[in-house]
C-alpha positions in Angstrom: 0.0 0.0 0.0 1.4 3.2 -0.7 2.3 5.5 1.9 3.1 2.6 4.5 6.6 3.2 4.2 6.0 7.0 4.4 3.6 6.8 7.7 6.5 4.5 9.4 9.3 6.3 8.3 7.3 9.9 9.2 6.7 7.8 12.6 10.6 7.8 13.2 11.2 11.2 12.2 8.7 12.6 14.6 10.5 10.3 17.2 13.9 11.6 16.5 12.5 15.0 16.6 11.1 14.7 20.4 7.2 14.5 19.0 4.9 12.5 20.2 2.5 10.8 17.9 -0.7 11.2 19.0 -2.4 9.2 15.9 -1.3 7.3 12.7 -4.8 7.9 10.7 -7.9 8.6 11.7 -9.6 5.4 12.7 -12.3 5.2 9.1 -11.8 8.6 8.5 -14.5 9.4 11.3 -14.8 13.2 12.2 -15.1 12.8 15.8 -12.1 10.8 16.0 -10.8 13.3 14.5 -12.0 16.3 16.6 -11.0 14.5 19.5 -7.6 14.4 18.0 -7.1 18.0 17.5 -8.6 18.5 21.0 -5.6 17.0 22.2 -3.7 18.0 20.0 -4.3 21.5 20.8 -4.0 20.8 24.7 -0.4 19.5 24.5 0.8 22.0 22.2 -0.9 25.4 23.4 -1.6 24.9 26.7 1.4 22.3 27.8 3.8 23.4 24.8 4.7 20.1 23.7 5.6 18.8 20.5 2.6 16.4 19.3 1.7 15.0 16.0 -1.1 13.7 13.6 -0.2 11.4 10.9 -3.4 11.6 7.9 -3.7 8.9 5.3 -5.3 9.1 1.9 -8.4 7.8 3.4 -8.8 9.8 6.2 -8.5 12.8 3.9 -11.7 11.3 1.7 -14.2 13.0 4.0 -14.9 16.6 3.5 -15.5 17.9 7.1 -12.1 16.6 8.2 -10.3 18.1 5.4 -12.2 21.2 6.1 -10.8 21.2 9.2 -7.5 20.6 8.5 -8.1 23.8 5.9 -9.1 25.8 8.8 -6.2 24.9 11.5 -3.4 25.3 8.7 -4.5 28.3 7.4 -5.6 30.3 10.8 -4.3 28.2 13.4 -7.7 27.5 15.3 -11.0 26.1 14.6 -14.0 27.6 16.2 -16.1 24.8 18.0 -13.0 22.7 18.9 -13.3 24.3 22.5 -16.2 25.6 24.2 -15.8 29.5 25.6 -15.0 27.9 29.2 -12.6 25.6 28.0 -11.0 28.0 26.2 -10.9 30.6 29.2 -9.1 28.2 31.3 -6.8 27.5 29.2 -5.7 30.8 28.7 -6.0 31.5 32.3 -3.5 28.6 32.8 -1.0 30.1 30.4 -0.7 33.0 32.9 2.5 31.5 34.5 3.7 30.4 31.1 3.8 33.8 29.5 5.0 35.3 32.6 8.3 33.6 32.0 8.9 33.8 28.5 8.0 37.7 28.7 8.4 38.5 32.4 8.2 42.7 31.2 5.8 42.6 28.1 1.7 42.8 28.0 1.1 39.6 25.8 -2.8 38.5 24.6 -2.8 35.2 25.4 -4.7 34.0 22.5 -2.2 35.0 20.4 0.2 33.3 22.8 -1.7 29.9 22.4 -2.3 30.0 19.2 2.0 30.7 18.3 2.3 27.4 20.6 0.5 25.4 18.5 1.8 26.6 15.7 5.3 25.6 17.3 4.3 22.4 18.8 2.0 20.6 16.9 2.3 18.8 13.3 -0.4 17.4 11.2 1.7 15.1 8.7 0.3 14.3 5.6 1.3 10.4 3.9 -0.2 10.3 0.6 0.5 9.8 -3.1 1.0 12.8 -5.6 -2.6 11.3 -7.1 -4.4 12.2 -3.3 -7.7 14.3 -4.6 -6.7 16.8 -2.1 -2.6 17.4 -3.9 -4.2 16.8 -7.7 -8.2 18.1 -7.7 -8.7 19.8 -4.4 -5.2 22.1 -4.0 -7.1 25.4 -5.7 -10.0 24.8 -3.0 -7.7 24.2 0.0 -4.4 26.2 -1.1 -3.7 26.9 2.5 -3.1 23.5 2.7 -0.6 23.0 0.3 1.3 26.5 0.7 1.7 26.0 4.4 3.1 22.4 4.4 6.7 21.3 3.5 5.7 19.1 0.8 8.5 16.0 0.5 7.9 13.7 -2.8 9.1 10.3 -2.9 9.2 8.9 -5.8 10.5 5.8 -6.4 12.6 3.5 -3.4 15.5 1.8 -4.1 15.1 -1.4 -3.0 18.0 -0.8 -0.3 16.1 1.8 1.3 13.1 -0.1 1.2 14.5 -3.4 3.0 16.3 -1.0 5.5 13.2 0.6 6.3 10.9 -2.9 6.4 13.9 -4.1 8.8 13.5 -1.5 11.4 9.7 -0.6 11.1 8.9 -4.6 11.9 11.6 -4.8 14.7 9.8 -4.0 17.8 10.1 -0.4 18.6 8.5 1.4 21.3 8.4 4.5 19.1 5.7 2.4 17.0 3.4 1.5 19.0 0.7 3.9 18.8 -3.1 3.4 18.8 -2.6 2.8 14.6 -5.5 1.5 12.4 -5.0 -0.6 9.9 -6.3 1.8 6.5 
């Protein structure tokens, strides 16, 4: 399947890189999954400021609202209903001590300040081939999609690389267990 090698070697990357996978897909491309994703997602990277990461397949890019979604948090950095209005208030409430000590004699707005963490802190990685509807059909519609992501093609493996990669992604690795679905 393609993008099996790219979702394990992505998984390693992120590893290396002090990220922690939060997802590899979204469990049948279901949109609460995926809100409940980005929830935490958003928690660990604004609020605690710690790197996190979403891995998205071809399929769980196949249903609209999630790839509207993903439109909205590339381009702006937020999505409106992801938190309620109290949820939100206490998260910027417990950024207090936080921006306190990364600007101990500046007036920050907090929103802005969460919204930069995330920015900083959280990845949503993309594995699919160059013929994805959302790379070939869907870029003009989503273009904050594609001009805000560091686009990496990979086009043909030597075979090398692939048994080198097949070695390490089916020795047992702590780094690979995630809660993965099979897509």
């Amino acid at each position: 399947r393609y993008g099996l090698n790219l979702a394990g070697l992505s998984k390693l990357a992120l590893y290396m890189s002090g990220f922690q996978i939060l997802s590899d897909g979204v469990r049948g491309g279901q949109l609460s999954t995926f809100h409940e994703l980005l929830r935490t997602a958003y928690r660990l990277a604004g609020c605690e400021g710690k790197g996190c990461a979403v891995i998205l397949k071809e399929a769980d890019l196949n249903n609209p609202a999630i790839v509207e979604m993903v439109y909205a948090v590339t381009v702006s950095g937020e999505f409106p209903t992801l938190f309620s209005n109290d949820e939100l208030e206490g998260f910027l409430q417990a950024l207090a001590p936080a921006i306190k000590k990364d600007f101990p004699n500046c007036v920050v707005d907090p929103w802005e300040y969460f919204k930069a963490r995330i920015q900083i802190n959280m990845r949503l990685v993309f594995c699919v081939s160059p013929d994805c509807h959302l790379v070939k059909d869907d870029a003009s519609s989503y273009p904050g999609i594609i001009g805000r992501c560091h686009v990496v093609f990979v086009k043909e493996w030597m075979k090398r690389a692939v048994a080198a990669s097949a070695t390490c992604l089916l020795t047992e690795q702590p780094w690979f267990e995630t809660n993965s679905s099979s897509n």
